[in-house]
KOLKE-34434 format. One record per atom (N, C-alpha, C, CB): x, y, z; residue in three letters. Coordinates in pm, whole numbers, plus 50000, padded with zeros to 5 digits. Glycine has a CB too. Layout:
N
XYZALA ...
END
This chain:
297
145440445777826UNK 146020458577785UNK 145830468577899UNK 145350463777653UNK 146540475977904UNK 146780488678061UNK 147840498577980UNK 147840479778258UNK 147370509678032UNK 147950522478043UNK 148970529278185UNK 146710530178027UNK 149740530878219UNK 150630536378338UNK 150750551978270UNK 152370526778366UNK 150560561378370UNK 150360578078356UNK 151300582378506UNK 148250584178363UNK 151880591178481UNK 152360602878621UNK 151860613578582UNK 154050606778657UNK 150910621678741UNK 149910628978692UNK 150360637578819UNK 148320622478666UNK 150540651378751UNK 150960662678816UNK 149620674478835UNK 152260668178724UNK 148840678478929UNK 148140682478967UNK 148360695679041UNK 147740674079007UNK 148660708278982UNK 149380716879084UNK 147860729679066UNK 151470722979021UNK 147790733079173UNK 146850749379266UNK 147530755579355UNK 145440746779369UNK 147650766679284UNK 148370782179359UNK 147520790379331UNK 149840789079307UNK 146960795579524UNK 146450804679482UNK 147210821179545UNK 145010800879513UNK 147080830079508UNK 147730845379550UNK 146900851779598UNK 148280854579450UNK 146670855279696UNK 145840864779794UNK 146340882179782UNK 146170858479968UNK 145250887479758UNK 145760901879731UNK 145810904879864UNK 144870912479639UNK 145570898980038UNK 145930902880174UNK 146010892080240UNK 145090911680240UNK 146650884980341UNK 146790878680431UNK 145740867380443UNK 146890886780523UNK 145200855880451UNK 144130843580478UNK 144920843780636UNK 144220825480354UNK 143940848280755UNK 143630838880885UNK 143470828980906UNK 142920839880938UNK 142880828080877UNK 141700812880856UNK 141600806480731UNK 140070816180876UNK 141460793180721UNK 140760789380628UNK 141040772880655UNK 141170796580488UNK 139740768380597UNK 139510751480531UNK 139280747980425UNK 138610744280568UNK 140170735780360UNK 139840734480203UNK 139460715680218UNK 141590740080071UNK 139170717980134UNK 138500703580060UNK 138980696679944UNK 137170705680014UNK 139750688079953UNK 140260683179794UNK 140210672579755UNK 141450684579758UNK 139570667279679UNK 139830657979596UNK 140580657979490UNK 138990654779565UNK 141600644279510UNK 142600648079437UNK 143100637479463UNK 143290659579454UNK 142720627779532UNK 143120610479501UNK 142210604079416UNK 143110600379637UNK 142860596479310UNK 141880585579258UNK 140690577979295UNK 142440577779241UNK 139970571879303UNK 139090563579371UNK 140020551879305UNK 137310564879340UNK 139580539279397UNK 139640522379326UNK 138570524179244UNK 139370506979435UNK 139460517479124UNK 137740511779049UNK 138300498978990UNK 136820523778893UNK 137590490978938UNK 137750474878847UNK 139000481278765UNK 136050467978717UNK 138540491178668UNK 139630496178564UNK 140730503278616UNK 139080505078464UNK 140760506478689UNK 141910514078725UNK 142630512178875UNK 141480527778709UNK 144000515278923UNK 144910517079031UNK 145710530579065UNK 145800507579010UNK 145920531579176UNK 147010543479196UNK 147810532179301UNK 146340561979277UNK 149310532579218UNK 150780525079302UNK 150840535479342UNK 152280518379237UNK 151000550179336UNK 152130561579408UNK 150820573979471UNK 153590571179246UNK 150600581079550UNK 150260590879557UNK 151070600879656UNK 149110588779573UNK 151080614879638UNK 151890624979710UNK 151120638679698UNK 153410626079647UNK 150800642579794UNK 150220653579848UNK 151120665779887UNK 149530649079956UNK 151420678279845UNK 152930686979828UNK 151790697079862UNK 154130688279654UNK 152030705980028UNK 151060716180067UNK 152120726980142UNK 149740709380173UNK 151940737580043UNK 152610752380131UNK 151580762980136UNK 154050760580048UNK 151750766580271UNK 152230764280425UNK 151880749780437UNK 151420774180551UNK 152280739380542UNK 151470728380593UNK 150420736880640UNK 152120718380703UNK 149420724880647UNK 148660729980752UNK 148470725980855UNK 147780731480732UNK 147890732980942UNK 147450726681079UNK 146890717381141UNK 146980731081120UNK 146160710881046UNK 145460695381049UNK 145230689980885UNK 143700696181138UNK 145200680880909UNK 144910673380835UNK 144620661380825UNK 145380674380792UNK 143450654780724UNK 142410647680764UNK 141780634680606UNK 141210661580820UNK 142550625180606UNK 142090618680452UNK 140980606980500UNK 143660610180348UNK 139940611180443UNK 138790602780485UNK 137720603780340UNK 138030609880646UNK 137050593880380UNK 135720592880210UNK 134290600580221UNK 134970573080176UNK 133950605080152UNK 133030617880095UNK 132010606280095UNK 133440628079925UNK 130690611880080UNK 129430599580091UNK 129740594779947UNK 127490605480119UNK 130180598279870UNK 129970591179764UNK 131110576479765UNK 130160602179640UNK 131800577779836UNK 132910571879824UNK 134290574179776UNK 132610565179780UNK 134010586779749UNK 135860590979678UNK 136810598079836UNK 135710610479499UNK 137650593579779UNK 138770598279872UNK 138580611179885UNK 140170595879827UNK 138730617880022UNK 138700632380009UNK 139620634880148UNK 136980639680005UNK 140410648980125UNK 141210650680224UNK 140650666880291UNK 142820649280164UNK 140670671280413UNK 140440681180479UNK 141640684580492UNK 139710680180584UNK 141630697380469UNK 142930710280542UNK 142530722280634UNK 143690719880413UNK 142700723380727UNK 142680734280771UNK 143850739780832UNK 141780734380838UNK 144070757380787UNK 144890763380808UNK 144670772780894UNK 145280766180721UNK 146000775381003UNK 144830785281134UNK 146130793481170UNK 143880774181320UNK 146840795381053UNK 148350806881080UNK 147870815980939UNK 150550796881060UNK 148100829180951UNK 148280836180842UNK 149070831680700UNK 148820846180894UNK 148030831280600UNK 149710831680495UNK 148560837180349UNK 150960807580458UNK 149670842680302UNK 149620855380132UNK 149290843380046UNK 151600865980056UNK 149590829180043UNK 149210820579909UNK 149310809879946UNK 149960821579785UNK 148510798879895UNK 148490782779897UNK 149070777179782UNK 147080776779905UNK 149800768079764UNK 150150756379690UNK 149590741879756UNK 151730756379681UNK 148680737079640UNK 148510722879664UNK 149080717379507UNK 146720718479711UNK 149610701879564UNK 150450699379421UNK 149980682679470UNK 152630705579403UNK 149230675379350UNK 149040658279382UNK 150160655279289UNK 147330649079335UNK 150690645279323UNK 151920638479245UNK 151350623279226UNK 153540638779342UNK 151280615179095UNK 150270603379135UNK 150420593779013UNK 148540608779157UNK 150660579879039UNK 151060571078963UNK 149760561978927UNK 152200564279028UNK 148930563078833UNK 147880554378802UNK 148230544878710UNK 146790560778759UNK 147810533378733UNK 147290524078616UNK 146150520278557UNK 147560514778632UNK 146150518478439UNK 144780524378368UNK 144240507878282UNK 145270541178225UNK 142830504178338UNK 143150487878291UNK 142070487078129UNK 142400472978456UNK 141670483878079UNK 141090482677962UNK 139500474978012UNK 142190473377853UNK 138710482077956UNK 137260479878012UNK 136700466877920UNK 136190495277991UNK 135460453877938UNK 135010450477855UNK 133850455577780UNK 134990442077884UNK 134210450077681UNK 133270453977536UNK 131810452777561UNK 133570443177400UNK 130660462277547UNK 129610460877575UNK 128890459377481UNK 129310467777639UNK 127590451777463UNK 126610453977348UNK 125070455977399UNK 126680440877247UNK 125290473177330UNK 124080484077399UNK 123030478877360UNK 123990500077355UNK 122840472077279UNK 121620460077211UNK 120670451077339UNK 122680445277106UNK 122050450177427UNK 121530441977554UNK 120710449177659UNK 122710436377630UNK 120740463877653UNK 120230470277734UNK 118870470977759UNK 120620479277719UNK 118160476277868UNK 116740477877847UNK 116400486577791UNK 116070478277935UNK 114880487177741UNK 114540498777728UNK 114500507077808UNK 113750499177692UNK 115110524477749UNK 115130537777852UNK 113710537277960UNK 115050554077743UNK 112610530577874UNK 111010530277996UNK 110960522178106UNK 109560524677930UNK 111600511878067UNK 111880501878185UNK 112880504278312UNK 112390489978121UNK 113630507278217UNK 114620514178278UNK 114290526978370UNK 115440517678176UNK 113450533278348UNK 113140543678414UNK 112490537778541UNK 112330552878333UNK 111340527878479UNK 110250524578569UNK 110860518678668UNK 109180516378516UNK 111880509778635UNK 113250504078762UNK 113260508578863UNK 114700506378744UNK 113730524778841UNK 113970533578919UNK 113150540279011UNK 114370539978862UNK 111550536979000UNK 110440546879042UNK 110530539379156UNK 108930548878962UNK 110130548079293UNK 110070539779404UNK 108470534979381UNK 110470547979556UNK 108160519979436UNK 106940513279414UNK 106740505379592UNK 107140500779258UNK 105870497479622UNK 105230490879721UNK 106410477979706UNK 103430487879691UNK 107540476179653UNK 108370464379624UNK 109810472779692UNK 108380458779430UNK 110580462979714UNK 111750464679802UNK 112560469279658UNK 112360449179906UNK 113520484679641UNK 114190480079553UNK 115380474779559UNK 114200486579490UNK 116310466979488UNK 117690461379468UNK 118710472079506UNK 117930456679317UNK 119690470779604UNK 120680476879643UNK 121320483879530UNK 121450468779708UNK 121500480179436UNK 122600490079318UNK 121230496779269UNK 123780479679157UNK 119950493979233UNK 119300505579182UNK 118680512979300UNK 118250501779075UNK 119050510979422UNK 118780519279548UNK 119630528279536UNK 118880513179681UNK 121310525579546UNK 121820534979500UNK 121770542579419UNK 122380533579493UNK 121860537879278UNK 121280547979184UNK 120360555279163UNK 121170545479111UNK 119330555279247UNK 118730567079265UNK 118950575979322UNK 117970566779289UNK 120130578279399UNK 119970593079449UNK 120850600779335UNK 120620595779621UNK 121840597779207UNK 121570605579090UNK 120190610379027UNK 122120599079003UNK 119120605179023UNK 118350606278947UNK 117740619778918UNK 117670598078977UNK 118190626179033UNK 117040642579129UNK 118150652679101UNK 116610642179371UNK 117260664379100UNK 118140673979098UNK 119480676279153UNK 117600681279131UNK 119960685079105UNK 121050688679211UNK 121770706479197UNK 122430675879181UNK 122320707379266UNK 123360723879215UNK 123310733079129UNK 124540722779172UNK 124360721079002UNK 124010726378875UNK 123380719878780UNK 124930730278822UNK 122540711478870UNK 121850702778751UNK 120570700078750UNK 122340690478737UNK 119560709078695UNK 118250711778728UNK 117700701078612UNK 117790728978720UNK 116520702578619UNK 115580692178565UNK 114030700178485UNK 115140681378717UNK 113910700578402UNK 113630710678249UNK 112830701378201UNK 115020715178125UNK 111920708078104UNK 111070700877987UNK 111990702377869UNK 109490707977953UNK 112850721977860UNK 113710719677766UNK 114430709777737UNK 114300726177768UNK 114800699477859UNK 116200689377810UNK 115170677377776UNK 117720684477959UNK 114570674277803UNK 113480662577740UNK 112990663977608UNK 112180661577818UNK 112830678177619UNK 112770682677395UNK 113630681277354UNK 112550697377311UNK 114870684677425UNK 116390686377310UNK 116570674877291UNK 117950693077358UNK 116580661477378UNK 116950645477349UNK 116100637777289UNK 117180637777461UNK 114680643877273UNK 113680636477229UNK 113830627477108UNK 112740644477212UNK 114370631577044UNK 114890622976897UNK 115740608676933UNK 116130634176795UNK 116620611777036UNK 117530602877065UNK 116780586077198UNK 118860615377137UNK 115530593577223UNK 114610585977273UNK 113740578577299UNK 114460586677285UNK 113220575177124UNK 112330568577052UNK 111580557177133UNK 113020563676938UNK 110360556877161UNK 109990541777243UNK 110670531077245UNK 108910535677206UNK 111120527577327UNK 111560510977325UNK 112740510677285UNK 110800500777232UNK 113380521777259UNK 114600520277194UNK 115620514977367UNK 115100538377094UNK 116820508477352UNK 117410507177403UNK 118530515877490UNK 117460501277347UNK 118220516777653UNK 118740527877698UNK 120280534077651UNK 118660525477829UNK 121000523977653UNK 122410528977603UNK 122630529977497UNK 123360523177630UNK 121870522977406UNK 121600533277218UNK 121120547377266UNK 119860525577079UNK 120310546177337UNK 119720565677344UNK 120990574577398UNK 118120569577494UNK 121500570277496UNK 122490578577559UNK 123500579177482UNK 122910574777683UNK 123910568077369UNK 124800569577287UNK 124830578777205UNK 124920561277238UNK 123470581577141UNK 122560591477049UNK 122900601477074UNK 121180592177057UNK 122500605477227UNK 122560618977316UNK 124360624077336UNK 121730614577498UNK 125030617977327UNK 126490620477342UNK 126530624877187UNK 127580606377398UNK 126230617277102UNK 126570622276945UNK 126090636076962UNK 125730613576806UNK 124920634476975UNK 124280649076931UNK 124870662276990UNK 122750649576972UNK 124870659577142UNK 126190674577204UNK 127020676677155UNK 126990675077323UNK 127670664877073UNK 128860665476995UNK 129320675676913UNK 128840656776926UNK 127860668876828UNK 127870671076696UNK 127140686976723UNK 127010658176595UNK 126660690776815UNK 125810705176817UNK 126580713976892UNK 124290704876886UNK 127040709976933UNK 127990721677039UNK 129520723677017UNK 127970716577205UNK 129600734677055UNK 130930739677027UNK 131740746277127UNK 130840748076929UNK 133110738877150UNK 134270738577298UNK 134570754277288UNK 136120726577282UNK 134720763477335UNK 134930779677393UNK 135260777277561UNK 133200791077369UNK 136490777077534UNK 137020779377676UNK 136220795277746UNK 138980780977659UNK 135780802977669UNK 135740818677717UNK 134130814977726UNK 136400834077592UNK 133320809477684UNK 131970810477642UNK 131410809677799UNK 131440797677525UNK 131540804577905UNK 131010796378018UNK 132120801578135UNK 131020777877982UNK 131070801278286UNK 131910803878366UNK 131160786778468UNK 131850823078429UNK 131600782678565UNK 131160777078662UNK 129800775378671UNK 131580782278753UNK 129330786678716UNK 127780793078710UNK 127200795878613UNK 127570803778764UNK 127300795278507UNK 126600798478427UNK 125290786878361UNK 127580803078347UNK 124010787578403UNK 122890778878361UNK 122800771478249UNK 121920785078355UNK 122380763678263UNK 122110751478157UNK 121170755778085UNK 121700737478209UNK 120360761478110UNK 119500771977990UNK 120470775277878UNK 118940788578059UNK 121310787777930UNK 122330793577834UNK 123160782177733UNK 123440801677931UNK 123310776577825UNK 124360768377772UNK 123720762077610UNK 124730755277900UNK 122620752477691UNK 121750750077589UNK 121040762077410UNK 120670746877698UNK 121050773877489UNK 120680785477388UNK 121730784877279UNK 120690800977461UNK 123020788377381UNK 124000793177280UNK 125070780177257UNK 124800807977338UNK 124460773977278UNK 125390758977220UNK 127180760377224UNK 124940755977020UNK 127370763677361UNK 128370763877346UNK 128930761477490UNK 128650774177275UNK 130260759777490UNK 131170756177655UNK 132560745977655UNK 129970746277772UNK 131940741477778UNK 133220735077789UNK 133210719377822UNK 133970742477895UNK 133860710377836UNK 133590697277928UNK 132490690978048UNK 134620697277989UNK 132500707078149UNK 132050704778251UNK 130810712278195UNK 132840708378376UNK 130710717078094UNK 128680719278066UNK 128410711478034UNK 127840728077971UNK 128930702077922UNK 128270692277813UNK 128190683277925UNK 129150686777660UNK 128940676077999UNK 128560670078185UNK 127610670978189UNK 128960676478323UNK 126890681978262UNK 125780685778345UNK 124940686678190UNK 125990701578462UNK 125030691378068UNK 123680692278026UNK 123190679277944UNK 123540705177942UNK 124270668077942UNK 123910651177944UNK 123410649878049UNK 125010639977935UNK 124010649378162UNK 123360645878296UNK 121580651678331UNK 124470653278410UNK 121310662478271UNK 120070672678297UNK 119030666778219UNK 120300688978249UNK 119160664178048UNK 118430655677983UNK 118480640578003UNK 118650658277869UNK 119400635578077UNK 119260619778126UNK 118060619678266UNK 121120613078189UNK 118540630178364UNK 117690625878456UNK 116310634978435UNK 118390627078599UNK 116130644578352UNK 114360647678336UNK 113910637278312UNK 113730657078225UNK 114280624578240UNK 113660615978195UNK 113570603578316UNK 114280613278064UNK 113380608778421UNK 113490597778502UNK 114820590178534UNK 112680589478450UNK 115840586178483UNK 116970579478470UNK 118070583278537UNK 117240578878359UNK 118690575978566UNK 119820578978674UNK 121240579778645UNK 119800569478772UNK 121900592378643UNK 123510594278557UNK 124050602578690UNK 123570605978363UNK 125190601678694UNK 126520609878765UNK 127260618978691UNK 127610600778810UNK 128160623878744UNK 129250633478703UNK 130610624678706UNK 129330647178810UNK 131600625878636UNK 132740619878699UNK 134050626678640UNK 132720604078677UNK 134300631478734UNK 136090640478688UNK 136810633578728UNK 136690655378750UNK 137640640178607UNK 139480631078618UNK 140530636078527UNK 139500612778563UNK 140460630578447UNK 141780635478371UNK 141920629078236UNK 143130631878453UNK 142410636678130UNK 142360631377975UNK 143650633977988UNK 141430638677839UNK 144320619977894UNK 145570623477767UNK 145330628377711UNK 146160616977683UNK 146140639877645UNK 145810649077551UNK 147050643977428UNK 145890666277621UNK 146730646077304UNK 148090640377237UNK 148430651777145UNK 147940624977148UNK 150220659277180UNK 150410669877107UNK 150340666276958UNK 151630675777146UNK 150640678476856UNK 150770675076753UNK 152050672076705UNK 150240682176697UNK 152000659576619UNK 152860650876538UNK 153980656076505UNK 152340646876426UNK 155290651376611UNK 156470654376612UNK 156870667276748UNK 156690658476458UNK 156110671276799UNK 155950684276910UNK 155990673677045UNK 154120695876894UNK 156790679077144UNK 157070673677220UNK 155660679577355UNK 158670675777225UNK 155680663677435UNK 154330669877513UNK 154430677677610UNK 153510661077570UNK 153870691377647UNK 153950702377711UNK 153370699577864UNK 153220713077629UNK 154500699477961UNK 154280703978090UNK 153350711178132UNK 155090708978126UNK 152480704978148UNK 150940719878263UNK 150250719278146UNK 151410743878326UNK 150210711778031UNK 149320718977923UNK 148040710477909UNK 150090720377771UNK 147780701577979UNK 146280696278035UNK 145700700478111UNK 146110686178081UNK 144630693778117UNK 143790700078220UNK 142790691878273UNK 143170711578171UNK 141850694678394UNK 141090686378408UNK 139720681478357UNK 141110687778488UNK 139180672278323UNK 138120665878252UNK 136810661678302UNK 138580655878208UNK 135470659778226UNK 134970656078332UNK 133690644278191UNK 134350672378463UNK 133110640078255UNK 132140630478140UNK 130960625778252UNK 133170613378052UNK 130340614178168UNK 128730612778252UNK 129000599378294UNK 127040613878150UNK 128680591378350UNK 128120577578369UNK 126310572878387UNK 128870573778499UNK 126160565378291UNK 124860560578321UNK 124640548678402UNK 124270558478210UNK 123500545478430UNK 123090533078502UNK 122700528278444UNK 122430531778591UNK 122580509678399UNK 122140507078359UNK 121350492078433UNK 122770509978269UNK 120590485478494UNK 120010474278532UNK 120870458878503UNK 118690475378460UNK 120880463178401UNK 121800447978347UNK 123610449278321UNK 121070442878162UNK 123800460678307UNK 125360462178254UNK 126100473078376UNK 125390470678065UNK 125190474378445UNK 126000484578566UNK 125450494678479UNK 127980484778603UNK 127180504278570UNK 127470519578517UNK 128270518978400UNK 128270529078621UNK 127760528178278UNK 128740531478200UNK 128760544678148UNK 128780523478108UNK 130500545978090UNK 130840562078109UNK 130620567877938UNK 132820564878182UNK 130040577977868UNK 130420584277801UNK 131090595877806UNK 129790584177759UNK 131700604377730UNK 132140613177690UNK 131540625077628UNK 132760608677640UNK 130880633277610UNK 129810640077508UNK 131080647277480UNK 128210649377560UNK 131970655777522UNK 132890667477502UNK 134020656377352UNK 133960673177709UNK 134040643377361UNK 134860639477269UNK 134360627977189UNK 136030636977325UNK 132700624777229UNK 132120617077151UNK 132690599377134UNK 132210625577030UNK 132740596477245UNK 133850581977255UNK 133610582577459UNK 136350586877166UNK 133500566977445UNK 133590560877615UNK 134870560177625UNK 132930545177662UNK 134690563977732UNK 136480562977823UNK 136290552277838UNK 137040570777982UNK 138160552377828UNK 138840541677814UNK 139800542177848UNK 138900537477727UNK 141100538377792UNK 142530538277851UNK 143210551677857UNK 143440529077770UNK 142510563377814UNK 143130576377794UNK 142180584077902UNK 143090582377625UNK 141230582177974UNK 140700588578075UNK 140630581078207UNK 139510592578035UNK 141220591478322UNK 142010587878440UNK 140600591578531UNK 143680597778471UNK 139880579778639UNK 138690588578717UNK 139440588478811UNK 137120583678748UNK 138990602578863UNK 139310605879002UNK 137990607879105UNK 140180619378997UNK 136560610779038UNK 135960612379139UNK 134690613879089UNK 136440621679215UNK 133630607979145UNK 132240612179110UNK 131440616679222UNK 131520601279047UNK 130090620379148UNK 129000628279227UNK 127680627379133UNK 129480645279258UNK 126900641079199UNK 125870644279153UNK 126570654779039UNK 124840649179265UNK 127170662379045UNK 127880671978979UNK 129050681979017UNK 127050678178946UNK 129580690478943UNK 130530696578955UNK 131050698879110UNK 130250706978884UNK 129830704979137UNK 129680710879293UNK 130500702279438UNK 127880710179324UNK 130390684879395UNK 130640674779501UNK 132090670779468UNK 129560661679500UNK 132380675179341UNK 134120665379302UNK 134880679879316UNK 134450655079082UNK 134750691979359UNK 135720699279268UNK 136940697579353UNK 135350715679232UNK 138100698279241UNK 139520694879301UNK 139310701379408UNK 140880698979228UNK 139470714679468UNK 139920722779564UNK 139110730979606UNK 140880728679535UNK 138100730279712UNK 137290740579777UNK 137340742379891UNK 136190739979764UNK 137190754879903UNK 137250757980072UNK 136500773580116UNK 139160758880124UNK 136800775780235UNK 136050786580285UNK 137370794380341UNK 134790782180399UNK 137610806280321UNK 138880814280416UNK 138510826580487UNK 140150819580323UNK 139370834580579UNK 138490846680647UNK 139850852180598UNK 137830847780835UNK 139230864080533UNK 140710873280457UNK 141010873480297UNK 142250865980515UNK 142000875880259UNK 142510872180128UNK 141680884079982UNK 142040852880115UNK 141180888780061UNK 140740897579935UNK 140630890979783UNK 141800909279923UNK 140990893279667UNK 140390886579527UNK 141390876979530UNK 140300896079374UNK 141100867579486UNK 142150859579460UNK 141440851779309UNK 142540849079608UNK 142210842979216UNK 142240838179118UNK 143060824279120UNK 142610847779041UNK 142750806879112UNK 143660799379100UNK 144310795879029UNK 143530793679122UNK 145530792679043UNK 146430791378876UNK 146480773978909UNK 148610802178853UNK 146180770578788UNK 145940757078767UNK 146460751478703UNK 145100753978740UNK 147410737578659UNK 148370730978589UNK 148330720178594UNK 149400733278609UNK 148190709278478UNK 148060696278511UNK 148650691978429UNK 146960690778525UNK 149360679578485UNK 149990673578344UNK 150020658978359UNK 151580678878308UNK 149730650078233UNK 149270636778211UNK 149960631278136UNK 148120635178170UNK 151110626878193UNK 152420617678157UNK 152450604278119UNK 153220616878259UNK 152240597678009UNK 152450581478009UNK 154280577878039UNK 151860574577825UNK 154140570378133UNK 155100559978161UNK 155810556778076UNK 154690549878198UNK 155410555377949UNK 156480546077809UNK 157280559677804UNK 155500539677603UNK 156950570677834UNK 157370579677742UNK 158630590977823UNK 155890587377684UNK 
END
């Protein structure tokens, strides 16, 4: 079973004066993964710019450099992009280790460790926006029980954001702390992210960030709206015996054939679609539009 999507990715931004200068950063190609392909990609940039540069980020995701070195009042970046989306196998979280073992995996010791849990440790540690608390070790504590099995707990821990928190596009900005977030139980995709990710790694354990993109499905009989998605983001854990696997906390369900990855990290800070530095431009604001097209349709 597979999914085929055309995925429209558009950033305009409006400068209240002139940009001199500037370099941006985007991610905005897919990565390869087992589950997934990109047949088509297209990169749509006004002004061009002056260089340009598609090369891989330490993590491994595709990332492209721009730099612009002519004046101009506004940017358009637009990804145009044909994925195929493959169907994951069925796991049984029963098989997992325990979250202690699992942890202890991870501790560096007097023993060589194994290349994939070498890697996985450099999730494990702080990062940006993702600090490391006694609060998030109380809030999951229930979901953590001795011996219980790591991906039963994390499963637990996705229910519970779920089930405790509440989506407010207005509630949360970028910056805004995982304290708060946690207080006032509330946000967006990219908190419930970082504040899975914050109570996974106080506990020793090693999780990522990973943005991309959700189907969204209008309501029954309403035709699906141009620009009216947006971008997504969920956790991946590590696990010793089963790899990485992805939950969802913002929709309570592992991706699957309806979530598109484009990119992981430590957090928000390392995937974001479009960053850069400019000399000029006074306030500016990005207008953002995405849209997540199935193929049948």
């Amino acid at each position: 079973m597979n999914a085929r999507y055309q995925i429209f990715h558009d950033t305009c931004y409006h400068y209240d004066s002139p940009v001199s200068l500037a370099q941006q950063l985007a991610h905005l190609w897919p990565r390869e993964c087992a589950w997934q392909r990109c047949t088509e990609q297209q990169l749509l940039i006004s002004p061009q710019p002056t260089s340009r540069r598609d090369e891989r980020d330490v993590f491994g995701n595709p990332l492209t450099r721009l730099a612009f070195e002519r004046p101009h009042d506004q940017l358009q970046v637009g990804a145009r992009l044909t994925v195929e989306v493959l169907a994951r196998p069925a796991l049984d979280f029963n098989q997992s280790p325990a979250w202690e073992s699992t942890r202890d995996a991870l501790t560096y010791s007097s023993q060589p460790l194994p290349a994939d849990v070498l890697e996985a440790c450099r999730f494990r540690f702080q990062s940006p926006y993702v600090h490391l608390k006694r609060s998030f070790v109380e809030f999951s504590h229930s979901c953590f029980p001795p011996g219980r099995p790591l991906l039963l707990g994390v499963q637990g821990l996705m229910e519970k954001i779920f089930s405790e928190f509440t989506f407010d596009a207005e509630a949360t900005q970028v910056a805004t702390p995982l304290v708060e977030v946690l207080e006032r139980r509330r946000g967006v995709c990219q908190d419930f992210a970082h504040l899975m990710l914050a109570c996974v790694r106080s506990r020793g354990l090693a999780a990522r960030y990973v943005s991309g993109y959700l189907l969204t499905q209008p309501p029954p009989g309403q035709p699906r709206l141009i620009g009216a998605d947006a971008s997504h983001a969920w956790v991946s854990v590590f696990c010793p015996v089963l790899g990485w696997v992805d939950f969802d906390p913002t929709n309570n369900v592992q991706p699957a054939l309806e979530h598109i990855t484009l990119a992981w990290g430590r957090d928000f800070s390392d995937v974001s679609p479009l960053r850069g530095v400019i000399l000029g431009g006074g306030n500016h604001d990005p207008e953002v539009s995405v849209t997540v097209m199935p193929l049948d349709e």
